[in-house]
C-alpha positions in Angstrom: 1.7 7.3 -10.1 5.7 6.6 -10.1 6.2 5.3 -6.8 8.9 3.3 -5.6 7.8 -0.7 -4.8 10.7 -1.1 -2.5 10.0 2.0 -1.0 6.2 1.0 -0.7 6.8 -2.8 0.7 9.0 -1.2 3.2 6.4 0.6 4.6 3.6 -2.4 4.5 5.9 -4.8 6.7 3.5 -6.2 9.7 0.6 -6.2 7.7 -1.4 -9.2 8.1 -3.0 -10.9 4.4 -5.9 -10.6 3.4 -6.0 -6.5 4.3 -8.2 -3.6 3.7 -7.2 -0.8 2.1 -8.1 0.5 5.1 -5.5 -1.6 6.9 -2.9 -0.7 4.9 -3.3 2.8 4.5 -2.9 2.6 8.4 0.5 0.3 9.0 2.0 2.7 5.9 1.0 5.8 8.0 2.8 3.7 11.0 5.7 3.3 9.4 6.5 6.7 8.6 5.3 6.6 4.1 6.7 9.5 1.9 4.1 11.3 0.5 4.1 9.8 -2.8 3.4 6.1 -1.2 0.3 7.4 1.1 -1.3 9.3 -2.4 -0.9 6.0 -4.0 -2.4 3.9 -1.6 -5.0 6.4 -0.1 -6.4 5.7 -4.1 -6.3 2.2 -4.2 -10.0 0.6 -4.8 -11.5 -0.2 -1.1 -11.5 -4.1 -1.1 -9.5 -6.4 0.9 -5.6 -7.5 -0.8 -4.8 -10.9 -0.6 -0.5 -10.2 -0.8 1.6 -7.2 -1.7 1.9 -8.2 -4.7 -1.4 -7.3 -5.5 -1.5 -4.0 -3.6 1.8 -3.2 -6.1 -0.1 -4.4 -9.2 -3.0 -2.2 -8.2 -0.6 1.1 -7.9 1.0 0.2 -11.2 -2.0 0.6 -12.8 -2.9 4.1 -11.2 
């Protein structure tokens, strides 16, 4: 999935580490996410993400 990791940390700001995907999928929503960045997270693997670093790691490999 080609999303944009400026675009996608943009939309993650507030969210407290470690997070669910759950959690994330939520503040993203908050925060008004294209499209594109809601698809790529709404697919990530449900565990919890330690930094969003590894949230973007995990899209990069979708």
């Amino acid at each position: 999935m080609d999303v944009n990791p400026i675009e996608m940390q943009k939309c993650l700001g507030g969210v407290h580490y470690p997070a669910s995907k759950g959690d994330i999928v939520e503040q993203a929503k908050e925060h008004g996410a294209s499209k594109d960045v809601m698809g790529a997270l709404k697919s990530l693997p449900e565990k919890n993400y330690d930094s969003p670093a590894a949230i973007n790691k995990e899209v990069g490999q979708q």
